[in-house]
PLY file of the C-alpha trace (Angstrom):
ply
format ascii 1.0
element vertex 480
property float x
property float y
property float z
element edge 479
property int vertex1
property int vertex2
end_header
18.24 -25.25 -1.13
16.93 -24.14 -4.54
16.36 -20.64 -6.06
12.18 -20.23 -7.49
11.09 -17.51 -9.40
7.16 -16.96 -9.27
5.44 -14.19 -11.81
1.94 -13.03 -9.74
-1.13 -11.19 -11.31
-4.13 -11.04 -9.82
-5.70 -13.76 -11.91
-2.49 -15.74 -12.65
0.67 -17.33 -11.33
3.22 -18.85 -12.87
6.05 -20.33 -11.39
9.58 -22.00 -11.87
13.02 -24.00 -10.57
15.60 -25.52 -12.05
13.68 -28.90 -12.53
10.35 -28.22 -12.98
7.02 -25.61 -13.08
3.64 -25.17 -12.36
0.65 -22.83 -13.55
-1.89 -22.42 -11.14
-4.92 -20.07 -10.22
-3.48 -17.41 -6.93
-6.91 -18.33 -5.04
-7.79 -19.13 -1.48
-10.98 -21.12 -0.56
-12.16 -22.19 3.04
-11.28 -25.90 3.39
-13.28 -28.57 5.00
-12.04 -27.98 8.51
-13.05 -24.04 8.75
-9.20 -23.79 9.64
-6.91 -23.78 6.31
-7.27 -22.52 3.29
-7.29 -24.25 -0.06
-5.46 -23.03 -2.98
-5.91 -23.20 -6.79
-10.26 -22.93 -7.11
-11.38 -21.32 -9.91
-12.34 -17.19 -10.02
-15.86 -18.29 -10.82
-19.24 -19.15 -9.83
-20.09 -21.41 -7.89
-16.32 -21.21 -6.19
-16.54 -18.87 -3.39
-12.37 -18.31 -4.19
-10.99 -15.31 -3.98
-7.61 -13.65 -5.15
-5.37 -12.58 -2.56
-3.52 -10.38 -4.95
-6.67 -8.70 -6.05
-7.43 -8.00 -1.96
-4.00 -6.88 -0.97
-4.91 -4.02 0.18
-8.04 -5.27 2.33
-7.63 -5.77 6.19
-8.88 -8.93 6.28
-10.82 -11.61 3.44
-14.57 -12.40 4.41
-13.90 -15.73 5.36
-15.26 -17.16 8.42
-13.52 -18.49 10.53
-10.81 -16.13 11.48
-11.07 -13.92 8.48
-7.76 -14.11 6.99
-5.55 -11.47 6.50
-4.18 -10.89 2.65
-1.07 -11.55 3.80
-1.87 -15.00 5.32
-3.72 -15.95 2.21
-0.57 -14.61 -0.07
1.60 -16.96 2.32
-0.74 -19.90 1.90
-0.65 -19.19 -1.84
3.35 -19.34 -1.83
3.68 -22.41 0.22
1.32 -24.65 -2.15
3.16 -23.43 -5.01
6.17 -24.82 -3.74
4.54 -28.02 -2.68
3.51 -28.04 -6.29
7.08 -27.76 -7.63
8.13 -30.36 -4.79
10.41 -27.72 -3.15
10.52 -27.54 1.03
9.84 -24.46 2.53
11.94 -22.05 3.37
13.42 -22.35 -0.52
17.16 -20.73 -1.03
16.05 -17.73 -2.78
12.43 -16.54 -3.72
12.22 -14.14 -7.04
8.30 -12.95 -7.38
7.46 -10.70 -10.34
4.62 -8.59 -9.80
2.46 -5.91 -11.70
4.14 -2.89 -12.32
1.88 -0.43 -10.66
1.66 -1.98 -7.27
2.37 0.58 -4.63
4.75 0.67 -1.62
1.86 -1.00 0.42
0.95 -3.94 -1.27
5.20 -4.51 -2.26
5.24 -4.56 1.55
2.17 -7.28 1.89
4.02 -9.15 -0.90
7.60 -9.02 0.87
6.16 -10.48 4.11
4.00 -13.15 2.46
7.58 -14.30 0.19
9.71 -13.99 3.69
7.82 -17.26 5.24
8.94 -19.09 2.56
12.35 -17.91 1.66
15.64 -17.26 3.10
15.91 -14.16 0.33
13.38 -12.44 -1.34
13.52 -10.16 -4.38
10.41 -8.12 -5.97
11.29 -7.13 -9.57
8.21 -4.92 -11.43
6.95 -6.79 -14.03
8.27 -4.41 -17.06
11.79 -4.70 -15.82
11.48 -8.74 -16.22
9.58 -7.92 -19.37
12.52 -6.43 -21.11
14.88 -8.93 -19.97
13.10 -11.61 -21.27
12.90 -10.23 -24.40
16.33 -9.28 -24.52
15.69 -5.59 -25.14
17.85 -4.36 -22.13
20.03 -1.92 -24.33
17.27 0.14 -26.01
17.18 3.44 -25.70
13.51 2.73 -24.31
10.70 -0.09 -24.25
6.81 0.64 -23.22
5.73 -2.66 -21.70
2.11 -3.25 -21.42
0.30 -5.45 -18.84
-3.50 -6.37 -18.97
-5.39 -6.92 -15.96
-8.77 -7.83 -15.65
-10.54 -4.38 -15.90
-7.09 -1.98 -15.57
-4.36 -1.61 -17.80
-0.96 -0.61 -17.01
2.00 1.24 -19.29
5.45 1.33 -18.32
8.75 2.63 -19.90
11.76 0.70 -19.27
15.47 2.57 -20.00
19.55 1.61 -19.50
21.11 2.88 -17.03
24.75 2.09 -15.72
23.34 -0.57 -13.24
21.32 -2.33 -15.73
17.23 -1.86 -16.94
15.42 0.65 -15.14
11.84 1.73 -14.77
11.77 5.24 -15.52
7.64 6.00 -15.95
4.38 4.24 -14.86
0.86 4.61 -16.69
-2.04 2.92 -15.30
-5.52 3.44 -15.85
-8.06 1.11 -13.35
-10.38 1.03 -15.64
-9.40 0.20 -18.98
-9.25 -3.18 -19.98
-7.59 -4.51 -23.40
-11.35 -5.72 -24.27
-12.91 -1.95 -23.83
-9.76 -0.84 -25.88
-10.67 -3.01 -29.01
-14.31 -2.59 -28.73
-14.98 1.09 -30.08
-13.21 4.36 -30.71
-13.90 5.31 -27.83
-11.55 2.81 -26.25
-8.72 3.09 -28.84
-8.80 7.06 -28.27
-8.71 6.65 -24.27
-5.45 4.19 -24.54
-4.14 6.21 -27.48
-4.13 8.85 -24.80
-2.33 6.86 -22.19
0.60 6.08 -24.22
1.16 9.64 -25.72
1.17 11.13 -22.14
3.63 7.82 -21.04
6.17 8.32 -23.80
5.64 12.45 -24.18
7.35 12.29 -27.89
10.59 10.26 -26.33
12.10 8.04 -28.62
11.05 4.25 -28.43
12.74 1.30 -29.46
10.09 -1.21 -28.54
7.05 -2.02 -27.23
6.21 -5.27 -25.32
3.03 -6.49 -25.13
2.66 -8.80 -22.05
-0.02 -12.13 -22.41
-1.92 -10.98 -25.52
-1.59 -12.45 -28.22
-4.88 -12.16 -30.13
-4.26 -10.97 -33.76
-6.47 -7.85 -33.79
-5.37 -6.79 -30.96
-2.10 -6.84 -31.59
-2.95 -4.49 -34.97
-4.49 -2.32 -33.01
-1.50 -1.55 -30.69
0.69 -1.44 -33.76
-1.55 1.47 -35.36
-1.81 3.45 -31.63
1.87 3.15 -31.50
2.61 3.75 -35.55
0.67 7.38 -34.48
2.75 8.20 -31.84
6.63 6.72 -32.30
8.87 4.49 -34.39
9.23 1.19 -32.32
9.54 -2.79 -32.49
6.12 -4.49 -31.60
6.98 -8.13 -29.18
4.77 -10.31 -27.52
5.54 -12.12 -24.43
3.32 -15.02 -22.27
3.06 -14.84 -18.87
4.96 -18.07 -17.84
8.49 -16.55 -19.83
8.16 -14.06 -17.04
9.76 -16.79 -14.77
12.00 -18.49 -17.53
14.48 -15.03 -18.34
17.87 -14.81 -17.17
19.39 -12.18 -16.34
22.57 -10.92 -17.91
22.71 -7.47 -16.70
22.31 -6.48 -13.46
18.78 -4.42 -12.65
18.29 -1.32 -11.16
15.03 -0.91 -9.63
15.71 2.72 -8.24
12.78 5.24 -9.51
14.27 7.08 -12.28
13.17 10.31 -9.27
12.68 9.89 -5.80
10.00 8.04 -4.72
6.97 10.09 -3.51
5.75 10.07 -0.43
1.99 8.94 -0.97
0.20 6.20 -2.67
-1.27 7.91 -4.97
1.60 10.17 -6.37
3.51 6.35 -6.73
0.85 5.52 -9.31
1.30 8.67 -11.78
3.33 9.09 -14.54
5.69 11.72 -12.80
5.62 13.45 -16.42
5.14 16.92 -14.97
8.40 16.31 -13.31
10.26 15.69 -16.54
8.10 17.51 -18.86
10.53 20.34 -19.62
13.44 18.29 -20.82
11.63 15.56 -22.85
12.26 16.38 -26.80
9.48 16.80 -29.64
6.70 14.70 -30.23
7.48 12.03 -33.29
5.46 10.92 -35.89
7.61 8.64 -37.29
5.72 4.73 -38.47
5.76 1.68 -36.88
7.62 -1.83 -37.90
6.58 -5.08 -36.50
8.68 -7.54 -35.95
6.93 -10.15 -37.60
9.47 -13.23 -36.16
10.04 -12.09 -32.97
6.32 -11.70 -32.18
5.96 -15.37 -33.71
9.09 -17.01 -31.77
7.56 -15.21 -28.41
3.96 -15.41 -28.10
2.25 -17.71 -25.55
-1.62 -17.74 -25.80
-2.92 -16.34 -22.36
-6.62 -16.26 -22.02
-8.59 -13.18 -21.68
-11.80 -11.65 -19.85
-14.27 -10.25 -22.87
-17.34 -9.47 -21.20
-20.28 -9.66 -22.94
-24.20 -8.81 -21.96
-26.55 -10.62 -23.30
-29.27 -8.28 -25.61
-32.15 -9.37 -27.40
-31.22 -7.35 -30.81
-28.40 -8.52 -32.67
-24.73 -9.32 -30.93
-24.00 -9.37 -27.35
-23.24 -5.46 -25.67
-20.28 -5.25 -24.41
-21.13 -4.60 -20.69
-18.23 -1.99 -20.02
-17.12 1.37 -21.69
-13.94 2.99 -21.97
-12.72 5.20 -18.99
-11.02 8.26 -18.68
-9.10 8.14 -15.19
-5.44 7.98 -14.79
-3.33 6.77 -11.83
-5.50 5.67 -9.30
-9.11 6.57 -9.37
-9.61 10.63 -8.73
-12.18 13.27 -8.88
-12.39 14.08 -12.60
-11.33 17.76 -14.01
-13.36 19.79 -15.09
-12.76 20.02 -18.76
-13.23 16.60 -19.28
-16.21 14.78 -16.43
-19.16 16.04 -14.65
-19.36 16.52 -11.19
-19.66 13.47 -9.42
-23.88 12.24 -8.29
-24.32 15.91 -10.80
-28.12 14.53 -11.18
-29.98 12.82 -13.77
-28.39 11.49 -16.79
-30.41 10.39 -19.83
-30.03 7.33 -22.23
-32.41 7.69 -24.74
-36.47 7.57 -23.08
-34.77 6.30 -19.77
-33.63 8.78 -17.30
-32.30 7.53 -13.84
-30.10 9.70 -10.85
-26.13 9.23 -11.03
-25.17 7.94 -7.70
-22.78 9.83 -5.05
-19.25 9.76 -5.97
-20.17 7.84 -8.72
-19.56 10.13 -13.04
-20.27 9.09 -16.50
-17.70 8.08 -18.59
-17.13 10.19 -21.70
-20.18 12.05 -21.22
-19.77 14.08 -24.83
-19.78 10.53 -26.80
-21.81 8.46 -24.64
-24.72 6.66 -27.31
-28.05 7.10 -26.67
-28.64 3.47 -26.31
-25.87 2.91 -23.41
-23.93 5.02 -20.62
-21.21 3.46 -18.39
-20.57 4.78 -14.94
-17.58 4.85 -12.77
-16.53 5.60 -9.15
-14.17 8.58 -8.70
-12.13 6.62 -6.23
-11.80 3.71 -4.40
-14.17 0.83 -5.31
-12.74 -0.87 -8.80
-16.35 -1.18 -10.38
-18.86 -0.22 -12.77
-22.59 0.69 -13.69
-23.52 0.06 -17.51
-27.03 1.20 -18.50
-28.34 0.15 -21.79
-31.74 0.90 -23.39
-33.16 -0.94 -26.18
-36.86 -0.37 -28.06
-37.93 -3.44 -28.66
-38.86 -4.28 -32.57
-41.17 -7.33 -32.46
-44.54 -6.23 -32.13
-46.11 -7.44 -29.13
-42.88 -8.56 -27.47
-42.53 -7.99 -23.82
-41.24 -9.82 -20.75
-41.78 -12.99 -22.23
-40.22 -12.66 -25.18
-37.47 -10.48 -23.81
-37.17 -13.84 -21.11
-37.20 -16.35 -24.03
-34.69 -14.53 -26.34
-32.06 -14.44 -22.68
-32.36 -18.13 -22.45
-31.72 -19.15 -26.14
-28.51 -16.70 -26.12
-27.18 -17.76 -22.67
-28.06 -21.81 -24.55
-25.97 -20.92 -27.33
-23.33 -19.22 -24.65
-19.85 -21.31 -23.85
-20.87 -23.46 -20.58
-20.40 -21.16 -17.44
-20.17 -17.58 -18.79
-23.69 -16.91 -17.83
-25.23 -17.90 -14.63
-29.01 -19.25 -15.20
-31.69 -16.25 -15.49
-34.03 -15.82 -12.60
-37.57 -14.22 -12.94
-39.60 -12.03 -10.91
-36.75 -10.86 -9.02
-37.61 -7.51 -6.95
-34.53 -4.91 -7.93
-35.13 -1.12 -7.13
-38.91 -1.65 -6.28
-38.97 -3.36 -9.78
-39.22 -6.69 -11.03
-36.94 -7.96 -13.75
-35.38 -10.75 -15.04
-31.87 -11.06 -12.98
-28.58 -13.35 -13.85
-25.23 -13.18 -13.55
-22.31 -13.01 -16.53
-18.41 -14.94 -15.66
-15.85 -13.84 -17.67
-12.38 -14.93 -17.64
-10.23 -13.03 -15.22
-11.96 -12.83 -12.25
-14.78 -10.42 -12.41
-18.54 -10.73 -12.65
-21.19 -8.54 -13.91
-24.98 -9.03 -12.28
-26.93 -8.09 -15.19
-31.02 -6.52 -14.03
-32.76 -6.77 -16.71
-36.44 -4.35 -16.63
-38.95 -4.56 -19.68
-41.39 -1.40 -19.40
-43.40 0.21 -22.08
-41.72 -2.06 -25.20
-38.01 -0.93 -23.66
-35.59 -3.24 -22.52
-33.82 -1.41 -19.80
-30.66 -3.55 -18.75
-28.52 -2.47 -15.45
-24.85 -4.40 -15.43
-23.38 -4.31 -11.93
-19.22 -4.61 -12.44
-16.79 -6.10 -10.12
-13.93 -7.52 -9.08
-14.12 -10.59 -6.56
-15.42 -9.95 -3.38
-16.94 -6.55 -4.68
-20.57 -7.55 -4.67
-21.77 -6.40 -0.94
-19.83 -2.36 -1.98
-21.66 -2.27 -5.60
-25.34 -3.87 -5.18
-26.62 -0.81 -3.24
-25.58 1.41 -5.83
-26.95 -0.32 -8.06
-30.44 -0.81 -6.86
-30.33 3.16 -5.74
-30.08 3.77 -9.53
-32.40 0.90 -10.84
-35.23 2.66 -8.42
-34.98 6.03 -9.48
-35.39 4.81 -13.17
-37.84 6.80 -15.29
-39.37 6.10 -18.45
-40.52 9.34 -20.47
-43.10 8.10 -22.82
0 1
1 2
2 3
3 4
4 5
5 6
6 7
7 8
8 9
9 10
10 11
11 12
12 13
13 14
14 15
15 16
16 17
17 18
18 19
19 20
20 21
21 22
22 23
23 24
24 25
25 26
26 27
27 28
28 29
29 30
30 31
31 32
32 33
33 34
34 35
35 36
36 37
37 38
38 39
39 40
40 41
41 42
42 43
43 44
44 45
45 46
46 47
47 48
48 49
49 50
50 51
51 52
52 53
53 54
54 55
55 56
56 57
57 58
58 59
59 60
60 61
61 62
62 63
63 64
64 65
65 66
66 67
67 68
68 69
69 70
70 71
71 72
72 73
73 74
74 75
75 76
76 77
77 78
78 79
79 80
80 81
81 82
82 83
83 84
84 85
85 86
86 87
87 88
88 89
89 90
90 91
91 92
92 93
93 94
94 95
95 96
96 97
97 98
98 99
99 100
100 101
101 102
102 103
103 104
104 105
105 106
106 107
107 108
108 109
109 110
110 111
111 112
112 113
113 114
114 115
115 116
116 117
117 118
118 119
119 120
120 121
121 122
122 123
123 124
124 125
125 126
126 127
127 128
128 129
129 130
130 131
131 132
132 133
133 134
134 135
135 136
136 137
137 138
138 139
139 140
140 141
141 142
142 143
143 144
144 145
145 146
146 147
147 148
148 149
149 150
150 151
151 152
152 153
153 154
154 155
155 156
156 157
157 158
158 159
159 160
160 161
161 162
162 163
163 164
164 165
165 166
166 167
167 168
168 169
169 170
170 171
171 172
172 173
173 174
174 175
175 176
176 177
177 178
178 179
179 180
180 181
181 182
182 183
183 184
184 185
185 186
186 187
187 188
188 189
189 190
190 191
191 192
192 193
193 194
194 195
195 196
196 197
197 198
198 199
199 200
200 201
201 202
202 203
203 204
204 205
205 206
206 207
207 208
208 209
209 210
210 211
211 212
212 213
213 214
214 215
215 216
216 217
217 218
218 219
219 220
220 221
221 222
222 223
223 224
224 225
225 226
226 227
227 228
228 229
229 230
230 231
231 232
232 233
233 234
234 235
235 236
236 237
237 238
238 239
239 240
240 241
241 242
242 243
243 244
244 245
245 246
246 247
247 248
248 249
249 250
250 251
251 252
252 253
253 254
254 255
255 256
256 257
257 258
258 259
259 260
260 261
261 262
262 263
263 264
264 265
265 266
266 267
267 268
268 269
269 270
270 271
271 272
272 273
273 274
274 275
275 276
276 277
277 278
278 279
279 280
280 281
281 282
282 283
283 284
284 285
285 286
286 287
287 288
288 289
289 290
290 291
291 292
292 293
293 294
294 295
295 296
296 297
297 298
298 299
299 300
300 301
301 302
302 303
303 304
304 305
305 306
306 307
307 308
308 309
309 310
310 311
311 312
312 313
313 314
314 315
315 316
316 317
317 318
318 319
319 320
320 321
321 322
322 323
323 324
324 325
325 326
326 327
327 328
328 329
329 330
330 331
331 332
332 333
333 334
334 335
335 336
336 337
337 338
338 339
339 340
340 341
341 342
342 343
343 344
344 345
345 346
346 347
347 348
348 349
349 350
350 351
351 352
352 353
353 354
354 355
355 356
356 357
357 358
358 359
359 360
360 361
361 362
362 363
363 364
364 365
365 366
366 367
367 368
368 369
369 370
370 371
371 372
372 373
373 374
374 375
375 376
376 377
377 378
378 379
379 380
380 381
381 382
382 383
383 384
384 385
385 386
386 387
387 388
388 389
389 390
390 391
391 392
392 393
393 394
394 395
395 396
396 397
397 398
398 399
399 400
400 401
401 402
402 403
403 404
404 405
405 406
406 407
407 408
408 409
409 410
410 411
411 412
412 413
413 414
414 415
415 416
416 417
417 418
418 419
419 420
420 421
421 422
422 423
423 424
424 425
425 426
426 427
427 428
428 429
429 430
430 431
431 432
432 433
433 434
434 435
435 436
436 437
437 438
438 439
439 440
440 441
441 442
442 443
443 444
444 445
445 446
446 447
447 448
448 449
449 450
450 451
451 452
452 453
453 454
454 455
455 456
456 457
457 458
458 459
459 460
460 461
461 462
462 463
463 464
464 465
465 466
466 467
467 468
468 469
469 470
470 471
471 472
472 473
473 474
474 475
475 476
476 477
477 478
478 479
């Protein structure tokens, strides 16, 4: 029986044997019969797919009927890609690579899901496979980053005796590589991330995992030029699958392993604080060929809103969390639901649980809220005095249509009028980026202001976020 190796995000999977591949969407769907399951639908409008990997922590998927558990669905996921490479379950030997940060829960949900299909099963963190791929297994250290749709994820990969080890994990669930390029704001926040990943260690490399968008790529060069000395690579998602090892890998924490979820997700830095060495200033060198011989163009989610002065907004901000989502301290957030919050004329209540990203430097034309824990979401508010004389909900209505016309077919859902939101009625439609989330955009025109209200999440999100949302869109105020 043959040996696959399968490289799982929560948007992607790629997989591989020794004659042949396949590159497929990780998505469940209902089929005709109400009984199985149908893999490979797209993330998007008017699919009703979901990602198992994104819900692997859920109890069960909204499905009716039987409501699946993630497991199941991960299972049914496995088995068609092994149909797909023309492979008979149980296979020899089942390698899946999987995000860095996942926790000792959903490892577990993975490790059952691969067992139905294999006779052996490894998990291997996607930084460690990173490395190998890019043949960096004897540097002193390599930061690997991985992109999901909204979260981004750091890790530092160092030699040991028994091969590439992970030694620290970043991740912030609310970052996402577009928020990073979009303003200061975002280049500060992940600036931030990697200075408290690497704490002044030396680096040899950094590997940048699926991006390979030019300016993007600058703009990690200059964060790490400011912080180390260190080889920038680039590496697509499907070499994931296609490395081979010639080391053996230890996987072993580079400190126990914590007891809770939560503490898994942290850096560990305070741990090792006191014998990490100065802080280095030393510049950055690209490698120019290795980033050419290496990259693989992987698509990614830019979210856009549609405004009615000048370029798109981009719907989300840049957060400030680390780890999983927590309360925030209080140097740096308010109190979570601490009142009103204003955004130029427009005033409305934060919700319960719910704090402002970046209070000090948030515009007074746009605010971005986030949840302190749990739900992976968020709240953009964005104000904007409108400059025609005369215009109003018309024109506001006519300007949405010609921009969502001039839109790439399916990234904005067609806009509905009239719609009640918040005891208010607006203009209402519904933005697909790549990557599996969707932003509901409410759109209020009141006293010449466009007030626009984007509703952020990840699939299967929408029941947890619309409440909030229409809690803030009603206690909107307008002081004139």
């Amino acid at each position: 029986m043959p040996a696959v190796e399968i490289a799982l995000t929560e948007t992607r999977l790629w997989a591989w044997s020794a004659n042949t591949h396949a590159d497929l969407v990780p998505s469940v769907v209902p089929g005709s019969d109400g009984r199985t399951l149908v893999v490979g639908e797209p993330l998007a409008p008017p699919s009703i797919a979901v990602s198992p990997a994104q819900l692997i922590t859920a109890d069960r998927i909204a499905y009716d009927p039987g409501m699946p558990k993630p497991v199941d669905a991960l299972a049914t996921v496995f088995g068609h890609t092994l149909t797909q490479l023309r492979i008979n379950s149980p296979c020899e030997r089942l390698t899946v690579v999987h995000p860095s940060e996942w926790d000792p829960y959903r490892l577990a949900v993975l490790h059952s899901a691969a067992t139905r299909h294999a006779g052996q099963v490894e998990l291997q963190p996607a930084a460690l496979r990173a490395v190998i791929a890019t043949q960096r297994i004897r540097d002193v250290r390599t930061v690997v980053l991985e992109f999901g749709p909204l979260s981004t994820t750091a890790s530092t990969v160092v030699p040991s005796d028994s091969g590439p080890r992970l030694e620290f994990c970043e991740h912030e669930p609310l970052l996402a590589a577009v928020e990073i390029s979009a303003d200061e704001r975002g280049r500060t926040s992940f600036r931030s991330m990697i200075e408290r990943l690497i704490h002044g260690c030396q680096v040899d490399s950094v590997v940048i995992v699926g991006r390979t968008d030019a300016d993007f790529l600058a703009l990690v060069a200059e964060v790490i030029a400011e912080l180390c000395r260190a080889e920038l690579l680039v590496l697509g998602g499907a070499d994931l699958v296609r490395a081979r090892n010639t080391d053996p890998i230890d996987q072993r924490p580079s400190l126990p392993p914590a007891a809770g979820d939560a503490e898994w997700l942290q850096p560990l830095r305070e741990r090792a604080a006191a014998t990490r060495p100065p802080r280095s200033k030393t510049p950055l060198y690209i490698g120019a060929a290795a980033v050419t011989a290496l990259a693989v163009l992987v698509a990614g989610g830019v979210l856009l809103g549609i405004s009615t002065a000048g370029d798109p907004e981009a719907v989300a901000s840049t957060p400030t969390t680390t780890g999983t989502p927590a309360a925030p301290s209080d140097s740096e957030d308010p109190e979570s639901g601490s009142g009103s919050m204003t955004v130029g004329p427009v005033t409305f209540t934060i919700p319960d649980n719910w704090r402002v990203i970046d209070p000090a430097t948030a515009s007074t034309d746009r605010v971005v809220l986030e949840p302190t824990e749990g739900l992976k979401a968020r709240i953009t508010v964005i104000q904007e005095q409108l400059l025609i004389p005369g215009a109003g909900y018309e024109q506001v209505a006519a300007d949405l249509e010609a921009k969502r016309a001039a839109a790439a077919t399916g990234l904005y859902s067609p806009i509905r009028r009239d719609v009640v939101f918040g005891g208010r009625s607006g203009l209402v439609y519904s933005e697909h980026p790549e990557g599996g989330s969707t932003v509901d955009w409410h759109v209020i025109v009141e006293h010449s202001i466009q007030i626009s209200i984007g509703c952020q999440y990840q699939t299967g999100g929408q029941d947890s976020i619309t409440p909030i949302c229409e809690d803030l869109a009603s206690s909107l105020d307008i002081v004139r």
